[in-house]
C-alpha positions in Angstrom: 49.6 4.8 -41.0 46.9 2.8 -42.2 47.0 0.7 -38.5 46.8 4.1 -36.9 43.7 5.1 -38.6 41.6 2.3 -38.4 42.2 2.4 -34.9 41.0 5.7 -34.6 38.7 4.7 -36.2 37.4 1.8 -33.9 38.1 4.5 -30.9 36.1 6.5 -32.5 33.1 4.1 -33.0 33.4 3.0 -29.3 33.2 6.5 -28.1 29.7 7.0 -30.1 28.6 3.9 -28.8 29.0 4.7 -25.0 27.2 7.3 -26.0 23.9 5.6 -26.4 21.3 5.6 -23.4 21.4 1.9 -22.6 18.0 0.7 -21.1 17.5 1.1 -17.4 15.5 -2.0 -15.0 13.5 -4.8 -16.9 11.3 -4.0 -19.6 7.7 -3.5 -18.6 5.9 -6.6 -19.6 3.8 -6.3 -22.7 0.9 -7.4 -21.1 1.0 -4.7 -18.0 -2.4 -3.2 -17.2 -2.9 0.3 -19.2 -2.1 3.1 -17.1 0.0 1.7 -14.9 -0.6 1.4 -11.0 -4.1 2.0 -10.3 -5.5 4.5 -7.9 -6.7 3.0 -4.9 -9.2 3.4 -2.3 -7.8 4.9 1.3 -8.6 2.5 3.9 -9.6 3.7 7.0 -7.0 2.6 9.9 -4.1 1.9 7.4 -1.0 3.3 7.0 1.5 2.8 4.7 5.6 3.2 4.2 8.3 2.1 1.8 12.1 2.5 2.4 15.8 1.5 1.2 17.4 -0.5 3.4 19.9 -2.2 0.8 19.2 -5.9 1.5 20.1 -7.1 -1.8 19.5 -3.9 -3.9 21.2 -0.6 -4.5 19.6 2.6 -4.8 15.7 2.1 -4.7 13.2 1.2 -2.0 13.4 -2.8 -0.7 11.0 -2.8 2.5 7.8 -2.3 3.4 5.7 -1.3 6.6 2.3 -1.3 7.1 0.4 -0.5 10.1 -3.2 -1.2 11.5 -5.5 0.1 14.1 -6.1 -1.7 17.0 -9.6 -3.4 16.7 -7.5 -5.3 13.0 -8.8 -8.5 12.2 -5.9 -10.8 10.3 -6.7 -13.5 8.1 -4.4 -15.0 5.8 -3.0 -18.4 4.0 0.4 -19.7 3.0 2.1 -22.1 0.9 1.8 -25.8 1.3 5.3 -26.1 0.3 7.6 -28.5 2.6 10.5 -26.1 2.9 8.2 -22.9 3.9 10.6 -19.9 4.9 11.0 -19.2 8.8 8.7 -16.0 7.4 6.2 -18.0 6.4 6.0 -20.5 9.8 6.2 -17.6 11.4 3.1 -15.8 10.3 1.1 -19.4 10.5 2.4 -19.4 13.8 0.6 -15.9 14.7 -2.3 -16.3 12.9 -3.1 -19.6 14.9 -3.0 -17.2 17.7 -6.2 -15.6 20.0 -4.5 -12.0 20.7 -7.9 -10.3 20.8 -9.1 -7.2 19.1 -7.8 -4.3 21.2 -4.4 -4.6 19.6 -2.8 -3.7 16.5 -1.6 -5.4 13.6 1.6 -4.8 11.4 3.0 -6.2 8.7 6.6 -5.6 7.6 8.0 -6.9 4.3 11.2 -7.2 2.5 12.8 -8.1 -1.0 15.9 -9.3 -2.0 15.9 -12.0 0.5 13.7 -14.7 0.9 15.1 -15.8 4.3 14.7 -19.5 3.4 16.1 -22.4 3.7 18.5 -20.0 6.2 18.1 -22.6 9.4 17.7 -21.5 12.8 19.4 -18.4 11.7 16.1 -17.4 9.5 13.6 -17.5 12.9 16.3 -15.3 14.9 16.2 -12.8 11.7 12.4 -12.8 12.0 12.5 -12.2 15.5 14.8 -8.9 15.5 12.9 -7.8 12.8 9.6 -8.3 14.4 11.0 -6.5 17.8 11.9 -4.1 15.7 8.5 -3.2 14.9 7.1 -3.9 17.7 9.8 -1.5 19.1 8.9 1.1 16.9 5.4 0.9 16.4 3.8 0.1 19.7 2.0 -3.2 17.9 2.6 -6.2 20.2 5.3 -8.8 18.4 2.5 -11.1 18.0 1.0 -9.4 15.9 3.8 -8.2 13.6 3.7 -10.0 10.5 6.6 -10.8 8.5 7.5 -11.7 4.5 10.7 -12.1 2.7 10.8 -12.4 -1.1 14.3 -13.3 -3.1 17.1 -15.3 -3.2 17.1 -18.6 -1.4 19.6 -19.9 1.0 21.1 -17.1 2.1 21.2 -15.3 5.4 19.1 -12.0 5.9 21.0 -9.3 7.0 18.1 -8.5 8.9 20.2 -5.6 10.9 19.5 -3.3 7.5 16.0 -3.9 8.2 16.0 -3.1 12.0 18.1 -0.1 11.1 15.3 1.6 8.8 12.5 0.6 11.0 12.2 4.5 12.6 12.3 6.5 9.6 9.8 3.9 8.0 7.8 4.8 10.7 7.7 7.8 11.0 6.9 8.1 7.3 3.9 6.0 7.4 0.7 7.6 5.8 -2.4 6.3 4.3 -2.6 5.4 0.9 0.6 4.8 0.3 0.0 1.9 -1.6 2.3 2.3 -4.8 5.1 2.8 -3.0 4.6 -0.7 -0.9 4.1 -2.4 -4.4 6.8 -1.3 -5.4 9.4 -2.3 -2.4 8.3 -5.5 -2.6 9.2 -6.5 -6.4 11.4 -8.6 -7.3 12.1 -9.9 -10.9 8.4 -7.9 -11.3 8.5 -5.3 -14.0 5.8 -3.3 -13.1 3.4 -2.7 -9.4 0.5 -4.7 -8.9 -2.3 -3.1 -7.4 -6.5 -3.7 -7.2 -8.9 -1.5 -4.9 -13.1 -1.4 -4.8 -15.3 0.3 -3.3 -18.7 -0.7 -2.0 -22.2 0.3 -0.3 -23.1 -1.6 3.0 -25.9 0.0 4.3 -25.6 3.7 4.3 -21.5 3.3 4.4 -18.6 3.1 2.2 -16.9 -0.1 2.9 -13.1 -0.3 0.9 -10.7 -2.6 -0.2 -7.1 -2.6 -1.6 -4.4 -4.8 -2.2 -1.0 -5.4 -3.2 1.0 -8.1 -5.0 4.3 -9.3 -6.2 5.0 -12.0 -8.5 6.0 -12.9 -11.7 8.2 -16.2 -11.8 8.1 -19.6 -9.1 4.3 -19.0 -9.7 2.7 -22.4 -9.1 0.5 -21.4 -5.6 -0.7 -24.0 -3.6 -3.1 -22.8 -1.2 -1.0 -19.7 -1.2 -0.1 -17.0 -3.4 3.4 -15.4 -4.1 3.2 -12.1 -1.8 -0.1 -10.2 -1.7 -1.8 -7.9 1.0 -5.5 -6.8 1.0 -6.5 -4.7 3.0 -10.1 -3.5 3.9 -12.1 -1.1 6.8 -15.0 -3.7 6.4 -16.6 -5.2 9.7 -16.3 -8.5 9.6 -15.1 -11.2 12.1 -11.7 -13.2 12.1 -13.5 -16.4 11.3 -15.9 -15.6 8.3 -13.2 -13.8 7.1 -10.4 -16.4 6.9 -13.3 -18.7 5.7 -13.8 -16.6 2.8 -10.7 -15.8 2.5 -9.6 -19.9 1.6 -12.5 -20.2 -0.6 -11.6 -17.1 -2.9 -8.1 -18.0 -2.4 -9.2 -21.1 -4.6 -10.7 -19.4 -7.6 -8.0 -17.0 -8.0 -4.3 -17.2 -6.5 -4.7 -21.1 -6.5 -6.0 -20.8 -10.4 -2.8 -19.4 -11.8 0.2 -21.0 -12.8 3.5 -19.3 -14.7 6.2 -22.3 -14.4 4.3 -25.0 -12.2 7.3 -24.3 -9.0 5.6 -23.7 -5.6 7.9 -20.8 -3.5 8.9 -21.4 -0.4 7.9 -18.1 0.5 4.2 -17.7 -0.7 1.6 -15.5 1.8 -1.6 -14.0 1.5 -2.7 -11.6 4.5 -5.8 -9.7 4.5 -6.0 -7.2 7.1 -9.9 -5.9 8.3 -9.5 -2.8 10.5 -13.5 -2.7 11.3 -13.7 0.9 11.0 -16.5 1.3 8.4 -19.9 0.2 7.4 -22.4 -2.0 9.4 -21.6 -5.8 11.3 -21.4 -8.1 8.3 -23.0 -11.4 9.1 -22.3 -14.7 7.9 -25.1 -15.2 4.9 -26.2 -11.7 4.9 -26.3 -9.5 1.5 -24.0 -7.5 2.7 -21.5 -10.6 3.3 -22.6 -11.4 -0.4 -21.4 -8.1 -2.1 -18.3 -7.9 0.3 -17.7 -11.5 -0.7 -17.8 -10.6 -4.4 -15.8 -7.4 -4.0 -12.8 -8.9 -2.4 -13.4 -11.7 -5.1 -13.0 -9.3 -8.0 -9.8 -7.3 -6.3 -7.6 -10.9 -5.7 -8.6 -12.5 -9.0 -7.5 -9.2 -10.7 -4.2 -9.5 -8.4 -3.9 -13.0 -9.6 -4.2 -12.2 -13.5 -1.8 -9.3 -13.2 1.0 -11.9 -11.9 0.4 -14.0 -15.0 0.3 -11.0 -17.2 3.9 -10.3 -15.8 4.9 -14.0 -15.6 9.0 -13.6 -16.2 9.2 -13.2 -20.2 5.7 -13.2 -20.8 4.3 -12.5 -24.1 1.1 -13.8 -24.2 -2.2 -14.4 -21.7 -3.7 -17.8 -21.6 -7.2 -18.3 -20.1 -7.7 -22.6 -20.0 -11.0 -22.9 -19.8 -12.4 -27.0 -19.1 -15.8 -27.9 -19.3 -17.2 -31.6 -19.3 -15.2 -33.4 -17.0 -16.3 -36.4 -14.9 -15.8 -33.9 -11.7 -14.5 -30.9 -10.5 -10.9 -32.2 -9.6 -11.1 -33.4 -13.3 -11.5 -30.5 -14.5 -8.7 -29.0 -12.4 -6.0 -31.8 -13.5 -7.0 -30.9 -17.2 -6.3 -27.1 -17.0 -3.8 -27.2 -15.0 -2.2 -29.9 -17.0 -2.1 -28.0 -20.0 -1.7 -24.7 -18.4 1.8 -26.3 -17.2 2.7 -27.8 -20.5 5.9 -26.5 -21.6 5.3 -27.6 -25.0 1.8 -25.9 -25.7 3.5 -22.8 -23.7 6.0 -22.4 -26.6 3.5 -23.5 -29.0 1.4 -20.4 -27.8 4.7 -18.2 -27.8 5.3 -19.1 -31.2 1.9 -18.4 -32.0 1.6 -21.5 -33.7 -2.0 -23.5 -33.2 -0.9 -27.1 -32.7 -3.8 -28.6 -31.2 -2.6 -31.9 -30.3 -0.1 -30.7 -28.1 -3.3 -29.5 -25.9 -4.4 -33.0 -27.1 -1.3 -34.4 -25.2 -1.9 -32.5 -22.1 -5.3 -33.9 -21.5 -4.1 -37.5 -22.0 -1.1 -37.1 -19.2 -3.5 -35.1 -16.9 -4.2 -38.6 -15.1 -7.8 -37.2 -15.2 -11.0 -39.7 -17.2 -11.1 -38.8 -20.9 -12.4 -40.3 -23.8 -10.7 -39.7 -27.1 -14.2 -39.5 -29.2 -15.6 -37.0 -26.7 -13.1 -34.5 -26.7 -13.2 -31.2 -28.2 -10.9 -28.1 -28.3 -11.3 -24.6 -29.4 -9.0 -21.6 -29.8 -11.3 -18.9 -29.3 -14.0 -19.5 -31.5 -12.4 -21.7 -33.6 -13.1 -25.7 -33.4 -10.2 -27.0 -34.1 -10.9 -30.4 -33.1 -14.0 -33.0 -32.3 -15.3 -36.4 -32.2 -11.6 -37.7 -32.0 -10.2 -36.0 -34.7 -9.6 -32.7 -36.0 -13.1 -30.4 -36.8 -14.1 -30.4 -40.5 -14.9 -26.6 -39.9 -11.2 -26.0 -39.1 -9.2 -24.0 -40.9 -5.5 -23.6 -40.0 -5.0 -19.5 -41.3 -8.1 -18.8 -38.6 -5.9 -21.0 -36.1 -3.2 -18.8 -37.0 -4.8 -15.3 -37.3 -6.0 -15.8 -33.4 -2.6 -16.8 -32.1 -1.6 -13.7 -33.0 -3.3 -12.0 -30.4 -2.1 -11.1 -27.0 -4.9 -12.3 -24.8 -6.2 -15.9 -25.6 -8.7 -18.2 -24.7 -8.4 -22.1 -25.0 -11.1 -24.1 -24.3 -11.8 -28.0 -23.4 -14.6 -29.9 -23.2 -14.4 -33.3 -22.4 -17.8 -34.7 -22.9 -18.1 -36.6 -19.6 -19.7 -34.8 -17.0 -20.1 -31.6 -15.5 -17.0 -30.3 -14.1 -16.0 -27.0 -14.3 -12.8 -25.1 -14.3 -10.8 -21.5 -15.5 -7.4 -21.2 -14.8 -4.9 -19.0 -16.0 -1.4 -18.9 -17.4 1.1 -16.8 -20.2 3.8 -18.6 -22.2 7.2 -19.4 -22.1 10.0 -17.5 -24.0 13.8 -17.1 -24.3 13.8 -14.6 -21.8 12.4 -17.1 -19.2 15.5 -18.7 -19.4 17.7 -15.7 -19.8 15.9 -13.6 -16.6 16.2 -17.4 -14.4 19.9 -18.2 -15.4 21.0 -14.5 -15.0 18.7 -14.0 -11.5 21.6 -14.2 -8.5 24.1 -12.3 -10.7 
């Protein structure tokens, strides 16, 4: 009798448990920008759809499609990596190429899948897909411009893609931005998304962009996935020249676990359809300059901020270096630490771990010169920890969310920011769990 009711009761406990709402998708990051996706500026010439076509995932939308009036400028840059996706070559491929300005431009898009390291198999996947669109769109192949983001090494079952290609569109609408950033996550936890809006002359000239991203974030001369797109007038060239220049102080000045993806791309898409001729060195090629500036650095930070377990934002700033590239090897060097990443998680303000990171940067320092604050707080100087230092100030600041750590190394006058979050448990737990 006694058997009988303790299993009851264990039934019974079971049965109140299943009752419980259990969490649905990841948990939003805690450093997710308030108010979730933005509201973005329409674009003029740019439409937008988002549909399922079951590529890896069940029940919600995994592909993109994005279509530009003929007249589109493209500019764009990809990552350096050595085993680049057949995506990736592909787009390189058409950007290298003189199609003219009378034509369209599209850009289709998929998750789940990264198509890499897939052999000849990935370019005849890109191909069907680009058909495809070119099929259903009326934009010449050539100028159908294709990302995967996902799992690497496995085929793409590219005919889901071609089979959605119709409805997607015929569904296509301006605006639609949310609904691209959100086909296009992966391990994200929350859209990206960054718009301005600007005067050139008597016109409205906009910009908007997308982005995915939140672990492999180490860009080198790429990003992870992100689209901009704009109804500025503004040619090819001074556009993909401005492009690799911002590209530098933003996408290439974050870093969440120091690994390069194979699948990195950048695309900014210029349909010309508002505001006057912007000319190379021209005020209005300064503000344009500065807006599209402001909208992929925000892109950049936002992929930090949801950097796979994130709990914390990191801005490394380095000041005093014998050069630039010193400067960069600093920041980065301690922006890739793993040991001042958990120190940061912990919230703990060991200093000489940042100490460490300079000394293995392989850039010029000098022991005596070097000096390191978190926040406001000198913590050390002159080769040895600041008399002004107190450890519960160290302590208090770590606390917070958003941090700044600065490093000047008393040797010159290179400059550098870079940004970065830290490293949790859940890293490890979303990484080892991520092709179940």
């Amino acid at each position: 009798m006694r058997r009988q009711m303790s299993r009851a009761r264990r039934l019974h406990k079971a049965a109140q448990q299943s009752k419980v709402a259990k969490p649905v998708g990841p948990k939003v990051s805690p450093l997710a920008p308030v108010g979730g996706f933005p509201m973005l500026p329409i674009v003029k010439g740019v439409s937008i759809s988002a549909g399922a076509a079951g590529v890896r995932y069940r029940n919600r939308n995994d592909v993109m499609l994005a279509v530009m009036v003929p007249g589109t400028v493209m500019a764009g840059v990809t990552t350096r990596s050595s085993t680049r996706s057949a995506p990736v070559l592909d787009c390189e491929a058409k950007l290298a190429l003189d199609v003219g300005g009378e034509v369209g431009a599209a850009i289709v898009v998929n998750s789940g899948n990264s198509n890499a390291f897939t052999g000849a198999g990935g370019f005849a996947s890109v191909k069907a897909v680009a058909q495809a669109v070119a099929d259903a769109t009326g934009v010449p192949e050539a100028r159908v411009f294709s990302s995967s983001t996902g799992v690497i090494g496995e085929a793409l079952p590219h005919d889901r893609i071609v089979a959605v290609l119709e409805s997607l569109n015929a569904g296509l609408k301006p605006g639609a931005f949310d609904a691209g950033a959100r086909a296009i996550m992966t391990t994200d936890t929350y859209p990206k998304g960054s718009g301005r809006e600007i005067s050139l002359g008597d016109a409205t000239v906009k910009i908007a962009g997308i982005a995915k991203g939140s672990g492999m974030i180490a860009p080198d001369m790429g990003t992870m996935l992100v689209y901009i797109f704009t109804d500025a007038r503004i040619d090819q060239p001074q556009l993909q020249t401005m492009l690799r220049s911002l590209t530098d102080t933003s996408f290439n000045a974050i870093t969440v676990d120091s690994d390069t993806s194979t699948s990195d791309t950048l695309l900014v898409a210029a349909t010309g359809m508002a505001g006057p001729q912007i000319m190379p060195g021209s005020a209005d090629a300064d503000v344009f300059r500065e807006a599209l500036s402001d909208v992929m650095t925000d892109l950049a930070q936002q992929v930090v901020r949801d950097g796979e377990g994130a709990t914390k934002f990191l801005e490394v700033r380095v000041s005093g270096a014998a050069s630039e590239t010193d400067a960069r090897k600093v920041a980065m060097s301690v922006a890739n630490s793993p040991l001042v990443k958990t120190a940061v998680a912990g919230e703990d303000p060991n200093w000489g771990r940042v100490v460490m990171a300079v000394g293995k940067s392989g850039a010029a320092a000098d022991r005596d010169k070097l000096s390191i604050w978190f926040g406001p707080h000198i913590v050390a100087e002159n080769g040895w920890v600041s008399p002004e230092y107190r450890e519960d100030l160290g302590a208090a600041y770590m606390r917070q969310p958003e941090l700044v750590l600065r490093v000047d190394l008393g040797l010159g006058n290179g400059t550098t920011t870079v940004w970065t979050c830290d490293l949790t448990h859940d890293y490890i737990s979303i990484n080892a769990d991520y092709r179940s």
